[in-house]
C-alpha positions as CSV (number, residue, x, y, z in Angstrom):
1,X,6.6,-67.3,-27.3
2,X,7.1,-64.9,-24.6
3,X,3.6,-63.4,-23.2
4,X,3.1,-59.2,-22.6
5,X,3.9,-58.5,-19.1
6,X,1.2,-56.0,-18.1
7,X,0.9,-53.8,-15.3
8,X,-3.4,-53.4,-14.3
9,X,-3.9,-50.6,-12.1
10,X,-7.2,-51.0,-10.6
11,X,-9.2,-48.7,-8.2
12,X,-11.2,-50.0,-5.6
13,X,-14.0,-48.4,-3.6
14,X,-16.5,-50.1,-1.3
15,X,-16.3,-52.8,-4.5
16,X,-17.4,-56.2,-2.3
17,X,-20.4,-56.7,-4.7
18,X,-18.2,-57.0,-7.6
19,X,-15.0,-57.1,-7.5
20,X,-14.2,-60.5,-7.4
21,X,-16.2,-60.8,-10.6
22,X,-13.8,-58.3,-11.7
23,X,-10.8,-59.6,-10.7
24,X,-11.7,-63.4,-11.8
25,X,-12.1,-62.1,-15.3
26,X,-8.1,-60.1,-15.4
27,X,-7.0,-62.8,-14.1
28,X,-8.3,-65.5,-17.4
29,X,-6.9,-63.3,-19.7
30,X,-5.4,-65.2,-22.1
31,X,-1.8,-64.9,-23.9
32,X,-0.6,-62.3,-21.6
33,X,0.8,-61.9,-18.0
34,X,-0.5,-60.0,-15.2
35,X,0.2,-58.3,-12.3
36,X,-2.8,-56.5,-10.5
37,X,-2.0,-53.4,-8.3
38,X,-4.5,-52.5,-6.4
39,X,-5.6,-49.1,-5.0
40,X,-8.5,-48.8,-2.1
41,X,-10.4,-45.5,-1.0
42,X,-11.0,-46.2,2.3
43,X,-14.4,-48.7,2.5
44,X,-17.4,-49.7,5.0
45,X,-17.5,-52.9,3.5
46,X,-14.5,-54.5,3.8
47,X,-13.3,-53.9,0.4
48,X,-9.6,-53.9,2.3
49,X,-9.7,-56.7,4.5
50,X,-11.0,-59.4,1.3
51,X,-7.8,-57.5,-0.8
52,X,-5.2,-57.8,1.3
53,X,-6.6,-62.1,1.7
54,X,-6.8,-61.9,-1.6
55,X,-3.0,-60.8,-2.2
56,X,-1.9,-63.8,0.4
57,X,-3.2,-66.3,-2.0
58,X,-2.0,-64.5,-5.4
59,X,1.5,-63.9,-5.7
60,X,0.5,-61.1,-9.0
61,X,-2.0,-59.6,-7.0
62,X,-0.3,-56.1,-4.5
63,X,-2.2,-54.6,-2.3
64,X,-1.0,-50.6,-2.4
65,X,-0.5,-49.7,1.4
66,X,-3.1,-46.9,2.8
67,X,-2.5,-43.8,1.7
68,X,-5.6,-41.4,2.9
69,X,-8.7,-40.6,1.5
70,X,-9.2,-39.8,-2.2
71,X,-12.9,-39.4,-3.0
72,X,-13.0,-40.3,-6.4
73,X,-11.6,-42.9,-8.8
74,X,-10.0,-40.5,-10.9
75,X,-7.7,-39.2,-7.8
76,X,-7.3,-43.0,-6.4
77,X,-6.0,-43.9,-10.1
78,X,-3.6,-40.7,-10.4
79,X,-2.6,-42.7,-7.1
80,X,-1.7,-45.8,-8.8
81,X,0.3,-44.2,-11.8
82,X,2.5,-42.3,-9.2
83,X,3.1,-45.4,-7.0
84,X,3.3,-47.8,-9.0
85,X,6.2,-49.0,-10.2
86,X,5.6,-50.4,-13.8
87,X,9.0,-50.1,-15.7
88,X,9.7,-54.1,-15.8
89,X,6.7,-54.0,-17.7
90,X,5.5,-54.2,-21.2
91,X,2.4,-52.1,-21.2
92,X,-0.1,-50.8,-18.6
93,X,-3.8,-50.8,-18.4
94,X,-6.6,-49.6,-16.1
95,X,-9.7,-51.7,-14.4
96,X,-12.8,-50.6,-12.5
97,X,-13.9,-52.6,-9.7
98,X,-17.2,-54.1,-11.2
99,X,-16.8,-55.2,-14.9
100,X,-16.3,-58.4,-16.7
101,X,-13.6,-58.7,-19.2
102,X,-13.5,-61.0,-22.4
103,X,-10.8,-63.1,-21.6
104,X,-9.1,-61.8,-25.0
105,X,-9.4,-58.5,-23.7
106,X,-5.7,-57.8,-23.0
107,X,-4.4,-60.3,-26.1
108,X,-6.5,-58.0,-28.7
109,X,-5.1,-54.6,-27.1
110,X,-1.5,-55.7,-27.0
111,X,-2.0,-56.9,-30.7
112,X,-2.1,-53.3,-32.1
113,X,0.3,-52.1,-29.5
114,X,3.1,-54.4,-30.2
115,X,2.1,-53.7,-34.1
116,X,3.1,-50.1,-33.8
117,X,-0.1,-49.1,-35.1
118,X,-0.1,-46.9,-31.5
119,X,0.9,-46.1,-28.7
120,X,-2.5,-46.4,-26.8
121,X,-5.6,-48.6,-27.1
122,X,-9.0,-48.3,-25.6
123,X,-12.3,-49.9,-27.3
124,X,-15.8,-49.7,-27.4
125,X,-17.8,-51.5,-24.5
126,X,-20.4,-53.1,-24.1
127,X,-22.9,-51.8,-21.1
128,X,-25.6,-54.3,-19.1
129,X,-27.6,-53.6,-16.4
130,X,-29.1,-55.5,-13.2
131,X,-32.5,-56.0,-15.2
132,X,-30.8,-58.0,-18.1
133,X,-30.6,-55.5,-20.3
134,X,-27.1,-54.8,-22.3
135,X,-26.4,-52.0,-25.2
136,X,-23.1,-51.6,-27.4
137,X,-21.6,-48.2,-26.9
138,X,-19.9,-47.4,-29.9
139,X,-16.3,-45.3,-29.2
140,X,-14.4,-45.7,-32.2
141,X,-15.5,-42.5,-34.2
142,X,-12.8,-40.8,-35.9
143,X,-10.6,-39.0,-33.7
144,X,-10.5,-34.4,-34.8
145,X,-7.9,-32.2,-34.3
146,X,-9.3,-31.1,-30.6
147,X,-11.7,-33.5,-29.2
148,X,-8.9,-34.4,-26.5
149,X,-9.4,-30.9,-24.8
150,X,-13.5,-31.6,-24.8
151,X,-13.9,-35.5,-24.0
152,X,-12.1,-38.8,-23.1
153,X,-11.4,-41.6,-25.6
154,X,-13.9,-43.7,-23.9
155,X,-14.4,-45.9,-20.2
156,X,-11.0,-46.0,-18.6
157,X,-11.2,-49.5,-18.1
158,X,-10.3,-50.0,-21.8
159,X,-7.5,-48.6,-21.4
160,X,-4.2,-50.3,-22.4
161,X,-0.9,-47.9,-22.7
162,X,2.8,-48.7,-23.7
163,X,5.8,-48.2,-21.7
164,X,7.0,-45.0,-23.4
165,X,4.0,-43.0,-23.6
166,X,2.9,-44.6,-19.2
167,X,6.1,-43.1,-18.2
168,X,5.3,-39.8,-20.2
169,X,2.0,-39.4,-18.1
170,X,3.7,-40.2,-15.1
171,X,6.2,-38.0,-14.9
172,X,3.8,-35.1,-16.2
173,X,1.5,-36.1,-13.3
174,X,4.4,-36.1,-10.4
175,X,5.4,-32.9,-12.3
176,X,1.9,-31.2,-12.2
177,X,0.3,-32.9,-9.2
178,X,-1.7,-30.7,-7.2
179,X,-3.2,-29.0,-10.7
180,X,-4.1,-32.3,-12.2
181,X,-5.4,-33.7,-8.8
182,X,-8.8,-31.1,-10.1
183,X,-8.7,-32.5,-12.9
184,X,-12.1,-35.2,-12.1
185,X,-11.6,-37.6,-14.6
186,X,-8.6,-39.5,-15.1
187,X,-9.4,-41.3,-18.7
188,X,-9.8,-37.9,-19.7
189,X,-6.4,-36.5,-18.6
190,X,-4.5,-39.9,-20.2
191,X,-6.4,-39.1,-23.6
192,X,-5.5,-35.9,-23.6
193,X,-2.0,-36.1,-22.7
194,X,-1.0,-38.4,-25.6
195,X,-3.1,-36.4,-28.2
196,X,-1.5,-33.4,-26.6
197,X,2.4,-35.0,-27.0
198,X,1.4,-36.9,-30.7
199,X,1.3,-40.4,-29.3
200,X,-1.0,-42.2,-31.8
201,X,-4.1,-43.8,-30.3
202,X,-6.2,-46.3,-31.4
203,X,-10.0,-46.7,-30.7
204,X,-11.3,-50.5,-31.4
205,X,-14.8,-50.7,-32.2
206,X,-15.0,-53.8,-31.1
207,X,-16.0,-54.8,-27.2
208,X,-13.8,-56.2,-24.8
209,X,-15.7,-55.7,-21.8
210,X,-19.1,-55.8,-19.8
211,X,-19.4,-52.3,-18.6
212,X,-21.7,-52.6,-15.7
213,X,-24.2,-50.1,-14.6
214,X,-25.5,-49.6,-10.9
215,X,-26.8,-46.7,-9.0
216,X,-22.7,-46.2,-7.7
217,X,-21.2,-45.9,-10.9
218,X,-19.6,-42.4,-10.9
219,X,-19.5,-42.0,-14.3
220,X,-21.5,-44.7,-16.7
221,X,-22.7,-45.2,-20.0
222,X,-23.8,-41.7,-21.6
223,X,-27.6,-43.5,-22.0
224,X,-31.0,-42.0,-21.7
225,X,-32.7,-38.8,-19.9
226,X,-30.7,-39.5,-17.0
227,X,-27.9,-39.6,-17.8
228,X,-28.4,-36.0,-20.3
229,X,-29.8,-34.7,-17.3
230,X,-26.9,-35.5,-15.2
231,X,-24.9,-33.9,-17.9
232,X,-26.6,-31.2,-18.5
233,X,-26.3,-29.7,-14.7
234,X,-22.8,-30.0,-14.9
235,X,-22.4,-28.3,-17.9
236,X,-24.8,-25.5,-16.2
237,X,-22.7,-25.1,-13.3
238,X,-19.8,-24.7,-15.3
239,X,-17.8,-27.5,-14.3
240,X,-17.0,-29.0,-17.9
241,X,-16.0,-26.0,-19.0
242,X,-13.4,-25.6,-15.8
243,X,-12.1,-29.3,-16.8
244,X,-11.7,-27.8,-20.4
245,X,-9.5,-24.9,-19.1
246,X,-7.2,-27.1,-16.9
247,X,-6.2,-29.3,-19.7
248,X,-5.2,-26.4,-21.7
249,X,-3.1,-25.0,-18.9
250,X,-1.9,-28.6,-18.1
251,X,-0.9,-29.4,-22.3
252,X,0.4,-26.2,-22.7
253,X,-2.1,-25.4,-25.4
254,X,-2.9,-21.6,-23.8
255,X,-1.4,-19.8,-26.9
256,X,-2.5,-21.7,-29.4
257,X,-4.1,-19.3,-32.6
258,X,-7.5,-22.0,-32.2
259,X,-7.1,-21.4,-28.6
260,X,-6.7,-18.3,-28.0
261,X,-10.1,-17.6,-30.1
262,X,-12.5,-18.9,-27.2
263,X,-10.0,-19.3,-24.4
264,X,-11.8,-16.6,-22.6
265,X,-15.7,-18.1,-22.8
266,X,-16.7,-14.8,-23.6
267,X,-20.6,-14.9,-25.9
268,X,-18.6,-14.4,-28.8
269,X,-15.5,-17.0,-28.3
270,X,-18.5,-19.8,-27.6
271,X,-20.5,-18.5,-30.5
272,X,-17.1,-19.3,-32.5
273,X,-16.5,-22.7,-30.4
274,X,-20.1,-23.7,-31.1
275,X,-19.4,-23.0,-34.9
276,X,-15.9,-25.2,-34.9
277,X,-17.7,-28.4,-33.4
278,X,-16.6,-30.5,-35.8
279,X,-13.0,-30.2,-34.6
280,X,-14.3,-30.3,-30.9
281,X,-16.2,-34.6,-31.1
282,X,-16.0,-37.1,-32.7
283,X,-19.5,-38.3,-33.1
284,X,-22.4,-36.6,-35.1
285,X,-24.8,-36.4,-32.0
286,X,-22.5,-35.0,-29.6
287,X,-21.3,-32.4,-32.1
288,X,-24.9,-31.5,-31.9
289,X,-24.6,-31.3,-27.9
290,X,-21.7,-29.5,-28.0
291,X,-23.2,-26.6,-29.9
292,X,-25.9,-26.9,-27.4
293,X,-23.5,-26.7,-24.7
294,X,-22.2,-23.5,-25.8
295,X,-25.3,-21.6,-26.4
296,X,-26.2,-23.3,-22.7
297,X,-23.0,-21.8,-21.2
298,X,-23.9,-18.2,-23.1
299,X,-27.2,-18.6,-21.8
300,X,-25.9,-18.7,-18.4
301,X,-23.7,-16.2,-18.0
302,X,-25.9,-13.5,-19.6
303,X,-24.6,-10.1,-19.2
304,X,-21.6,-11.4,-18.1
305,X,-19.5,-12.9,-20.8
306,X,-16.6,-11.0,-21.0
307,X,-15.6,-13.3,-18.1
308,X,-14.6,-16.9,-18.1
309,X,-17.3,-19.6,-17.2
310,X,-16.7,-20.5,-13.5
């Protein structure tokens, strides 16, 4: 039986304390091919150097060549979906630097892929820390009508695409570049684009991979006071709600009738936003934060609402 050829697109940055964990663990997966591309923001540790050894030894392992300074995994991965060329391949999945994947990681995801059952696959993880301690974060809610304009499907590095819809977010990102380059996070763009465009996507609730947590993650599990607090300033400063706007400009989605009823983050257009939160998450409890989030956001732009949160 022939095995899934599959294209992983992972993004390094000053990785040396785990990505070779990483790497071992794409590299056992079982029942399917790989190739690893890999991607490298320029490192003090000599995250390039071990790479670009690595890539002499491994003829599926490519080294991208330097291409400047990105700042942020979700701009180093719009990188690799660009410059990557992945139409000899089956399907196409991200990978962080510094988890561990089940080895039937990539076997399970290509299972509901080749099915039909959709077009994308991403799953819940499961997150450990240094200390031992390790907590299953449960993704696989229900998908609404709009919860792709207001939050990702999940960790990135679940994510497994087929060839029709990867070349559908690559062209729209060639197409769009410099405006999707402020969009932050790139799990959050390639959820939205297929919900946007009707590809069907499937959440698994089962756990195909050790999402690890450190004091560099940039993103990490959504666990604890932390982690809300973290949250909660960038809601403040209006940054989630200037990633909510892009998408809409990006997806075309501006003069939409549900749309065009808060587009302009007026009180009253969150006061209606806050009251169609069931169409906005998936979960219970960050229905309940998204209401919060919009009387958070009225809150602080008192006196000013006619205009649009900045």
């Amino acid at each position: 039986m022939v095995k899934p050829k599959i294209a992983v697109l992972l993004a390094a940055y000053n990785g040396m304390l785990w990505i070779e964990a990483q790497i071992n663990s794409i590299q056992d997966q079982v029942g399917v091919e790989v190739t690893i591309f890999i991607s490298v923001d320029p490192s003090t540790d000599g995250t390039e150097k071990w790479c670009a050894s690595l890539c002499k030894r491994n003829t599926n392992i490519v080294l991208l060549p330097f291409a400047g300074s990105y700042g942020g995994a979700g701009k180093n991965f719009y990188r690799l979906i660009r410059d990557v060329e992945f139409s000899d391949y089956d399907f196409v999945a991200f990978s962080d630097q510094d988890d561990i994947w089940l080895s039937d990681k990539l076997k399970r995801a290509t299972h509901f892929l080749q099915s039909g059952v959709c077009d994308a696959y991403s799953s819940s993880v499961t997150a450990f820390w240094p200390d031992g301690r390790s907590c299953l974060l449960n993704k696989a809610q229900p998908q609404v009508a709009w919860d792709y304009l207001f939050e990702a499907a999940g960790p990135g590095c679940t994510y497994v695409f087929n060839k029709r819809l990867a070349a559908g977010i690559k062209s729209t990102l060639c197409d769009s570049w410099e405006i999707i380059q402020s969009i932050t996070l790139h799990d959050w763009f390639c959820y939205g684009y297929a919900r946007a465009n009707n590809y069907k996507w499937f959440i698994d609730s089962q756990s195909g991979v050790l999402y690890r947590q450190h004091s560099n993650n940039q993103v990490g599990a959504n666990v604890g006071l932390k982690s809300l607090a973290s949250r909660y300033k960038s809601i403040r400063s209006g940054w989630w709600f200037s990633q909510v706007l892009l998408m809409v400009q990006v997806f075309n989605k501006t003069n939409h009738a549900f749309v065009k009823r808060w587009i302009t983050l007026g009180a009253p257009q969150l006061l209606y936003l806050a009251a169609q939160a069931h169409k906005c998450r998936r979960r219970y409890r960050d229905r309940v934060l998204f209401i919060l989030i919009c009387f958070v956001s009225i809150s602080a732009r008192f006196g000013t609402s006619d205009n649009p949160v900045k």
